[in-house]
Each structure stands twice: as structure tokens, then as C-alpha cells.
Backbone as a printed PyTorch tensor [residue, N CA C, xyz], in Angstrom:
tensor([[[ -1.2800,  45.5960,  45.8270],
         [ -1.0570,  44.7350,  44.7030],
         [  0.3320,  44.1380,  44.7640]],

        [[  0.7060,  42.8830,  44.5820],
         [  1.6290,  42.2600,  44.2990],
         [  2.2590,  42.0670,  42.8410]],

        [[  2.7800,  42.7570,  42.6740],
         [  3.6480,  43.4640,  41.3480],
         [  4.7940,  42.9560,  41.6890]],

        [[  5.4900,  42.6240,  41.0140],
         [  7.2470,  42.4180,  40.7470],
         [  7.6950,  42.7210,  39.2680]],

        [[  7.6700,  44.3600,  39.2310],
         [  7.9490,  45.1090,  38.3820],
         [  9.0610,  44.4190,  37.8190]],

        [[ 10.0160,  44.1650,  37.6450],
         [ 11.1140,  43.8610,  37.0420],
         [ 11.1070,  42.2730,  36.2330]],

        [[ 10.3000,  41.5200,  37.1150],
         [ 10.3340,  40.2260,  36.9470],
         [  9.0830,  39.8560,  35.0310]],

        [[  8.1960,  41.1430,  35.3190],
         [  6.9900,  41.3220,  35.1910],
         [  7.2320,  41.3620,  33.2230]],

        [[  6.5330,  40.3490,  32.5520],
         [  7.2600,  40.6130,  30.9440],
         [  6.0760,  41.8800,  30.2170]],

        [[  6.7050,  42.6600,  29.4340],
         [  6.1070,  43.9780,  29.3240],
         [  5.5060,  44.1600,  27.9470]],

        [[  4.5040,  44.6940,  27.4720],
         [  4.2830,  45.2290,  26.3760],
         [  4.6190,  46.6610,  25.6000]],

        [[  5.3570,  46.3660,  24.6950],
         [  6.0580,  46.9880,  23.7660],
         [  4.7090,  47.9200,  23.1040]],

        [[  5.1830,  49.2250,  23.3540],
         [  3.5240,  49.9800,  22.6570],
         [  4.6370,  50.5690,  21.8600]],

        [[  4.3110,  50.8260,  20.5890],
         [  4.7900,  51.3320,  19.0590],
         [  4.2490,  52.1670,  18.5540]],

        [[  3.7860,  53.8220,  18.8890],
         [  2.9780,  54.2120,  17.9620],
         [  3.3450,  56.1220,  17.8780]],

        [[  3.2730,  56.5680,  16.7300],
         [  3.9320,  57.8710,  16.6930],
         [  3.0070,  58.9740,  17.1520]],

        [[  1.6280,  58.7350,  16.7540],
         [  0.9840,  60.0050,  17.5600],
         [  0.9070,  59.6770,  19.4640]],

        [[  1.2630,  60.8800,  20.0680],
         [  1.3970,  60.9680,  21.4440],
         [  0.3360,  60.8670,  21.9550]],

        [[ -0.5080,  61.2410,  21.8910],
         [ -2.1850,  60.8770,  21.6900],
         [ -2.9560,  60.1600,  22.3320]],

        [[ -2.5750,  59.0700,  21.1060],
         [ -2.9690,  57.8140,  21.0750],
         [ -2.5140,  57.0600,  21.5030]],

        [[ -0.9330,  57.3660,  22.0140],
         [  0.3930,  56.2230,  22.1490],
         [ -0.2650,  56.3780,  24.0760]],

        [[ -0.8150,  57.7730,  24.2320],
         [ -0.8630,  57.7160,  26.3570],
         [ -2.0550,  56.9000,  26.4030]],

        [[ -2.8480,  57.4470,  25.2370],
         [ -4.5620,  56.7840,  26.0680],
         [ -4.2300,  54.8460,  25.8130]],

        [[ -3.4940,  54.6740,  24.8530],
         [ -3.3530,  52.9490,  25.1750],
         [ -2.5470,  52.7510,  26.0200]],

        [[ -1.4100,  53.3970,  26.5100],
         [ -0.6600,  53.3850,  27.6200],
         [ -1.5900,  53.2350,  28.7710]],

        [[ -2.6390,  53.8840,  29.1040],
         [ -3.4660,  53.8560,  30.0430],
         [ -3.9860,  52.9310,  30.2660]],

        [[ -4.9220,  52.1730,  29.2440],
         [ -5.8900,  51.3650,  29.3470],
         [ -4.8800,  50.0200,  29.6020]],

        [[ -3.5560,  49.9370,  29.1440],
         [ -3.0770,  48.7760,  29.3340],
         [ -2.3610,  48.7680,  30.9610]],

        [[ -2.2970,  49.9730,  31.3910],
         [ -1.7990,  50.0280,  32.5130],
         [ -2.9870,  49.7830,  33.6090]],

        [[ -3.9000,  50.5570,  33.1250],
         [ -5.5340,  49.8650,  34.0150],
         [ -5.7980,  48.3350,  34.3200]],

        [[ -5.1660,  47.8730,  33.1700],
         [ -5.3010,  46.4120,  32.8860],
         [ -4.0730,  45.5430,  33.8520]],

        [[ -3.0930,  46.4500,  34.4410],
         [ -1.8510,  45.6440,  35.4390],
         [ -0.7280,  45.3290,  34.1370]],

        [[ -0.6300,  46.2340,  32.8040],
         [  0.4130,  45.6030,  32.6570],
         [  1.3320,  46.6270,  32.3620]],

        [[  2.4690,  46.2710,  32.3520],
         [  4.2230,  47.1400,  32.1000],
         [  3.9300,  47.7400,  30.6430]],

        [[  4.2360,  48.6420,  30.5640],
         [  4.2720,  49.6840,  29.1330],
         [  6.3160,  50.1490,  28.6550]],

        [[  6.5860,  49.4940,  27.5000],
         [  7.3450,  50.2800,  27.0360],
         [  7.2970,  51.5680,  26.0890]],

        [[  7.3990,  52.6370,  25.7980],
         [  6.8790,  53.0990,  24.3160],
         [  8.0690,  53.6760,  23.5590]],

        [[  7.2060,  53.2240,  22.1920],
         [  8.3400,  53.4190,  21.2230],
         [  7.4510,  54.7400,  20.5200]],

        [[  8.2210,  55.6560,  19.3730],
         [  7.3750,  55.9250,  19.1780],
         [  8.0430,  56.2530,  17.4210]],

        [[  8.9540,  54.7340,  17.2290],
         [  8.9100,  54.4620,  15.8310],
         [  9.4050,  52.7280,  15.8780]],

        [[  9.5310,  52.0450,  14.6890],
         [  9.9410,  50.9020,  14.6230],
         [ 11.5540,  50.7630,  14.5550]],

        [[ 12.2340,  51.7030,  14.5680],
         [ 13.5230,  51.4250,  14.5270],
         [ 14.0930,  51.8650,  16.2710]],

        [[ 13.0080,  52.5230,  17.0870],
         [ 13.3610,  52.6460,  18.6790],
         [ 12.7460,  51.3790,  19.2490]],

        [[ 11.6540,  51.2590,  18.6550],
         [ 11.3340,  49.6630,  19.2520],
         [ 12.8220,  48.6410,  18.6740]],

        [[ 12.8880,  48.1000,  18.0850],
         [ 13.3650,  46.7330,  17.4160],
         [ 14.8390,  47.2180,  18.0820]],

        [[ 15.5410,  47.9800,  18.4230],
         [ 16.4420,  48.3010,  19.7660],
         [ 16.2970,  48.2040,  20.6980]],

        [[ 14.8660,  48.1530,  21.2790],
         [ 14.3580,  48.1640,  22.3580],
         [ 14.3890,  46.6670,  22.6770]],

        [[ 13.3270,  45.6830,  21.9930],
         [ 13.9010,  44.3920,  22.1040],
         [ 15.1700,  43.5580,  21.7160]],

        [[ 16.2830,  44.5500,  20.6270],
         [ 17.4400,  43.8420,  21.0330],
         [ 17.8520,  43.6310,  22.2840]],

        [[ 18.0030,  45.2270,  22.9920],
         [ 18.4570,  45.3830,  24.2930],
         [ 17.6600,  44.8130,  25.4830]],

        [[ 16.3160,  44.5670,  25.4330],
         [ 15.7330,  44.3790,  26.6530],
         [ 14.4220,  43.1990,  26.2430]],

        [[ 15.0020,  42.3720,  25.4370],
         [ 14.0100,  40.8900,  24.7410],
         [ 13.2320,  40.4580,  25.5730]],

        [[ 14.4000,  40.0590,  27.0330],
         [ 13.7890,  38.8830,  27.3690],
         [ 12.4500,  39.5580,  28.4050]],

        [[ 12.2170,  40.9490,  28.3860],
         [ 11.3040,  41.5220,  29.1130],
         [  9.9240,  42.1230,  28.2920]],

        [[ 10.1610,  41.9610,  27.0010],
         [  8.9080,  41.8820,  26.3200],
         [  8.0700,  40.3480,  25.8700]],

        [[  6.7810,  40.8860,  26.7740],
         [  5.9910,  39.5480,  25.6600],
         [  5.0520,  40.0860,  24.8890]],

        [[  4.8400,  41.2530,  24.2520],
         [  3.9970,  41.3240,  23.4420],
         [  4.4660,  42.6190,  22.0540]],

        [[  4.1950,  42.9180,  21.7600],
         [  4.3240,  44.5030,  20.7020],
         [  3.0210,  44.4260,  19.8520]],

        [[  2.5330,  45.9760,  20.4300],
         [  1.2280,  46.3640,  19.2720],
         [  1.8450,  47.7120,  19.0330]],

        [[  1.7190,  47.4560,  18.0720],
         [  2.4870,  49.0160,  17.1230],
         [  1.1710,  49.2860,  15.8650]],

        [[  1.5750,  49.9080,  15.5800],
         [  0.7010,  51.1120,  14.3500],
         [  1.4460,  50.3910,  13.1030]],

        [[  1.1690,  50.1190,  12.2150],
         [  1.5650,  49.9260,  10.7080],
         [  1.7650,  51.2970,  10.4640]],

        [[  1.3440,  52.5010,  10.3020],
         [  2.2210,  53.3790,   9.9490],
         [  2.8530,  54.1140,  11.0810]],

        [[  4.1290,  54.1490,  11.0650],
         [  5.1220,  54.9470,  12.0870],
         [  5.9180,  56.0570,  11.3570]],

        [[  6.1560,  57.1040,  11.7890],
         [  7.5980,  57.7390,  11.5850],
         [  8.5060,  56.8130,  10.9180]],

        [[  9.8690,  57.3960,  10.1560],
         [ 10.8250,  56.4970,  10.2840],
         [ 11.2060,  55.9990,   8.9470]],

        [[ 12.0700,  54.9680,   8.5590],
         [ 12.2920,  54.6390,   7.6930],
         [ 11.7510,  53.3670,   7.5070]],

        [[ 11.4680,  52.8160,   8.5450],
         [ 11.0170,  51.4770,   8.7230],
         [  9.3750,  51.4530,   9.2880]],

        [[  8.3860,  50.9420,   8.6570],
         [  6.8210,  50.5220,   9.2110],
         [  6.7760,  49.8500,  10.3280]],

        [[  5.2320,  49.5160,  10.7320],
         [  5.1440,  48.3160,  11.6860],
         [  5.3070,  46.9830,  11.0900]],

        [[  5.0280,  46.8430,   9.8000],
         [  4.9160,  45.7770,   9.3530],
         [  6.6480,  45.1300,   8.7900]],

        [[  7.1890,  46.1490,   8.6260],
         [  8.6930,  45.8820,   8.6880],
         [  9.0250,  45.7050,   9.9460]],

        [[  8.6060,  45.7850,  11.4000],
         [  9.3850,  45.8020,  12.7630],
         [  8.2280,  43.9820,  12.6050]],

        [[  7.5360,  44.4180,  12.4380],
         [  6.8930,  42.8490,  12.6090],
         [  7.6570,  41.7200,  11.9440]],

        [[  8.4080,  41.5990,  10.7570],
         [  9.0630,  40.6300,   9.7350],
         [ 10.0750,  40.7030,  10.6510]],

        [[ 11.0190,  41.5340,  11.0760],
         [ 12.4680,  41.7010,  11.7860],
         [ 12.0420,  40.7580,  13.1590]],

        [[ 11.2040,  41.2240,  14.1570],
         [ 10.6870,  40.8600,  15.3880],
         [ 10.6380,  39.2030,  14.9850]],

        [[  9.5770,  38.8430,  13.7560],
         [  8.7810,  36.9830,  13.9030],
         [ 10.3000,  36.4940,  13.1640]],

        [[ 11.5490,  37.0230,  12.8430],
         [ 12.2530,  36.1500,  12.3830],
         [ 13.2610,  36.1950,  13.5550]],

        [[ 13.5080,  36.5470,  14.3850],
         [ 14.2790,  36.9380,  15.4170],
         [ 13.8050,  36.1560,  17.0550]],

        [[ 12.4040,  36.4300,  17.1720],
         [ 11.6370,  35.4660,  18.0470],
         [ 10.1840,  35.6060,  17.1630]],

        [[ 10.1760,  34.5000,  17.0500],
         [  9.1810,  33.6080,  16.2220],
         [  7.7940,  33.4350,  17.0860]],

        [[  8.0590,  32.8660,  18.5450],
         [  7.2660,  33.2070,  19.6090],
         [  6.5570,  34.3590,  20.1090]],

        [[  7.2070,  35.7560,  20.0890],
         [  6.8300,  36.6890,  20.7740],
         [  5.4450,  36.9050,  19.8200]],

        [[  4.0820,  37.3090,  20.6830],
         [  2.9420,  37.8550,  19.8170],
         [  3.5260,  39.4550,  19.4640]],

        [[  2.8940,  39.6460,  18.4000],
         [  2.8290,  40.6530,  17.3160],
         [  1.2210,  41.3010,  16.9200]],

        [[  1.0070,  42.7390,  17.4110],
         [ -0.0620,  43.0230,  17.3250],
         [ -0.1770,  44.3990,  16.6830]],

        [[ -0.7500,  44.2040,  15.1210],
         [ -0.5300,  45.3430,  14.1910],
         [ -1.8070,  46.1190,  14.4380]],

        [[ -1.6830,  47.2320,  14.0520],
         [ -3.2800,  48.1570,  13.9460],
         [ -2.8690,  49.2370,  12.8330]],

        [[ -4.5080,  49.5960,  11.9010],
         [ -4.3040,  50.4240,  11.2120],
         [ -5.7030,  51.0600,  11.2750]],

        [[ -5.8330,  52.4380,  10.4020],
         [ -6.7490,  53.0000,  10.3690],
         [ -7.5720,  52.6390,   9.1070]],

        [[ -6.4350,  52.4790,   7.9260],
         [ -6.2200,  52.2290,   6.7090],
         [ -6.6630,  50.9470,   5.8750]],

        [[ -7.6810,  50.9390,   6.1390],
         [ -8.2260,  49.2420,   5.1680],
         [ -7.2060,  49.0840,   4.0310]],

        [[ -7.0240,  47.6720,   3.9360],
         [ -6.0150,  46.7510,   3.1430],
         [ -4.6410,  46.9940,   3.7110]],

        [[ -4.0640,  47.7590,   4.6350],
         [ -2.8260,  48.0210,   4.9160],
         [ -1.9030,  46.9930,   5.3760]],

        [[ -3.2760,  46.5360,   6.0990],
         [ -2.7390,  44.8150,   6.7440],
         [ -2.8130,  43.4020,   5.8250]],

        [[ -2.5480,  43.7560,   4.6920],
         [ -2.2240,  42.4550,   3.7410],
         [ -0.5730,  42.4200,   3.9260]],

        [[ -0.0640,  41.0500,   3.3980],
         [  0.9350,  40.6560,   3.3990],
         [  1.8750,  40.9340,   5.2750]],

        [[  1.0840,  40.0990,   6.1040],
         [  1.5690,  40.4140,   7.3580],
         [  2.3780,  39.2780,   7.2210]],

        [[  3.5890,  39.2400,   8.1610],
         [  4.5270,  37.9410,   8.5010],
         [  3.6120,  36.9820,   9.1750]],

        [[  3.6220,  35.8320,   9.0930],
         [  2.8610,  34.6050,   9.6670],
         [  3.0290,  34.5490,  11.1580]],

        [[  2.3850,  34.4590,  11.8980],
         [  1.9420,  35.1400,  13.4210],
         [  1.5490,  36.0360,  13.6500]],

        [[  1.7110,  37.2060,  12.8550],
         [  0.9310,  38.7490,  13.3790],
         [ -0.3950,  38.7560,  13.3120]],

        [[ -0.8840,  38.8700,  14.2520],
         [ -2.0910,  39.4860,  14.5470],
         [ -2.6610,  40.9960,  14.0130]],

        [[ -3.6300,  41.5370,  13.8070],
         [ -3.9680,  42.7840,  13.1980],
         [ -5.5330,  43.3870,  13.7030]],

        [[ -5.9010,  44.4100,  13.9660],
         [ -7.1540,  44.9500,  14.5570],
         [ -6.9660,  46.0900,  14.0700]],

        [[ -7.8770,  46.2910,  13.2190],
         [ -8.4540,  47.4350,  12.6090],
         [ -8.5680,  48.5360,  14.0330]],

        [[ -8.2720,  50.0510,  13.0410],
         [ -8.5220,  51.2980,  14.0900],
         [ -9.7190,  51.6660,  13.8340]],

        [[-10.8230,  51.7810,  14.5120],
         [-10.5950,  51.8870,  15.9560],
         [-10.8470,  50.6890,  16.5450]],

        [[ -9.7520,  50.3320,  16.9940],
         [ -9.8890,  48.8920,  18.0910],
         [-10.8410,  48.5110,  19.1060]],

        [[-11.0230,  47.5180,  19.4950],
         [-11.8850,  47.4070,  20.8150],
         [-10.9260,  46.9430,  21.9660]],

        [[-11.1390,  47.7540,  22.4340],
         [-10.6950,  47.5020,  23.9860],
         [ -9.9420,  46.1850,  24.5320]],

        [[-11.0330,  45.1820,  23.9750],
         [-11.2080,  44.0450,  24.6760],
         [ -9.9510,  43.2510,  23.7360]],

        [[-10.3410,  43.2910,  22.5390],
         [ -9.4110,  42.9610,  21.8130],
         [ -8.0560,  43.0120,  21.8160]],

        [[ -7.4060,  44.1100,  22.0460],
         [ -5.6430,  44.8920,  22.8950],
         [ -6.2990,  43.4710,  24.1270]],

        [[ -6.4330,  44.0270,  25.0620],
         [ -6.0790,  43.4200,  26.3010],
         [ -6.3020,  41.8380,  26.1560]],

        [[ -7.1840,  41.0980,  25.5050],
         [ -7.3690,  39.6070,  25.2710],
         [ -5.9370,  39.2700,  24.5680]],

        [[ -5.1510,  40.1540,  23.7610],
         [ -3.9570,  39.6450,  23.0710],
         [ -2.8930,  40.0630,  24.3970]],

        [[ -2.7510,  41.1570,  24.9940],
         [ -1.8400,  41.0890,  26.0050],
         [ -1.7460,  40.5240,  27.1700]],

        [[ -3.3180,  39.6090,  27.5550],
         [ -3.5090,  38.5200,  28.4350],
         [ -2.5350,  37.3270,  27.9120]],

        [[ -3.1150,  36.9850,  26.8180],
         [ -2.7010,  36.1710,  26.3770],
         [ -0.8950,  35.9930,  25.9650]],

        [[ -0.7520,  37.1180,  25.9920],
         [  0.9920,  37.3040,  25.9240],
         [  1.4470,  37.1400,  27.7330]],

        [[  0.9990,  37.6350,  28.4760],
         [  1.3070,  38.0610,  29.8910],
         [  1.4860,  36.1700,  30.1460]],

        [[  0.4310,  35.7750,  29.8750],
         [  0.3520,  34.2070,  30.0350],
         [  1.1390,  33.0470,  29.6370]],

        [[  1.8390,  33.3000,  28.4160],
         [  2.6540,  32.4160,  27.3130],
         [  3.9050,  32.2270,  28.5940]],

        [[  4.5720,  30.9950,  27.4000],
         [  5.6730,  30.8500,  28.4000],
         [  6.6880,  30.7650,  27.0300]],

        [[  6.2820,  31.1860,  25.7550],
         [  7.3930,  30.9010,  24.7030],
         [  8.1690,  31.5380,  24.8170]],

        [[  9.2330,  30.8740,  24.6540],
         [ 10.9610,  31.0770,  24.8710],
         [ 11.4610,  31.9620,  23.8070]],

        [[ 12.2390,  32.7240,  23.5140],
         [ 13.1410,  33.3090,  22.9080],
         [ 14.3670,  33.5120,  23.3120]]])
């Protein structure tokens, strides 16, 4: 495979149970793409201060550890880069009201296809931040 790990823009995985945070680690890595993991919203949203220009995507959990939600790392993230996709998940019907304008959201339990059609689609973008 022709990989250029470094060059390669990565998805930001956000989620506090360990669990859940490897088996999507997996499936997105099955899929050819770079995994960061956070495993709250205040280690992510450091994570893309420090290392922006190498994320194109973040799917995080609406509820995290922490003092801060997903849906708070999502408002911080779309006002900061406006471009980058934003991909919320909950278990919790209605949790995902009042999302920042661009976030995306997929009910738990997700489909498969769904994660990877949004991190295609991030892998693909060329929006600037």
C-alpha cells in the first residue's frame, strides 16, 4: 500500500469508553484511514490546536468525560475551522438538538457505512483552515 503517513489528513476519534473508542478505531483503520484518539473534548480541541492542519474529520460522542461535551468541542471546533466536518453520535434520543450549523449527527448504534461515507468524504475535501 502506498500510504504517506504523515502527509495523510487524520480522523480525530473522541470517545470515553475504551471499548468503543478501539472497535471504531478499527473499522476506520480497515477503511485506510489515520486515527487520533481523544478520550475527552478538552484532549481533543488541544489536539487540533496543536496538530489542525492534520485533521480532516472529528466524530466524537456527545457525552464525554470532562467538563466540556461533544457538542461543546463541536461549537469551539465550527467557529475556529468552519470547514473541518464534525461528526456527533449519541445513544440518547434528543441529545442532538441544538447542534452548531455543519455538524453532522448519527444516532448509536451507527451504521458502519455511515462513519466511513463521512470520513470519505472528509479524506476527500480540500477545505482550508
Amino acid at each position: 500500500m502506498d500510504r504517506v503517513g504523515s502527509k495523510q489528513r487524520k480522523v480525530l476519534l473522541v470517545e470515553d469508553d475504551t471499548e468503543l473508542r478501539l472497535l471504531t478505531k478499527t473499522i476506520l483503520e480497515e477503511a485506510e484511514f489515520d486515527i487520533i484518539e481523544c478520550d475527552s473534548a478538552e484532549a481533543a480541541l488541544a489536539t487540533v490546536l496543536l496538530r489542525g492542519q492534520e485533521v480532516a474529520m472529528i466524530f466524537a460522542d456527545i457525552r464525554l468525560s470532562g467538563e466540556m461535551d461533544g457538542i461543546d468541542l463541536a461549537r469551539e471546533v465550527k467557529m475556529r475551522w468552519p470547514h473541518l466536518i464534525v461528526l456527533l453520535t449519541s445513544g440518547n434520543a434528543g441529545e442532538h438538538r441544538d447542534l452548531p450549523p455543519g455538524v453532522e449527527y448519527v444516532p448509536k448504534p451507527w451504521k458502519t457505512l455511515d462513519v466511513l461515507t463521512a470520513a470519505e468524504r472528509a479524506r476527500s475535501s480540500i477545505g482550508g483552515r
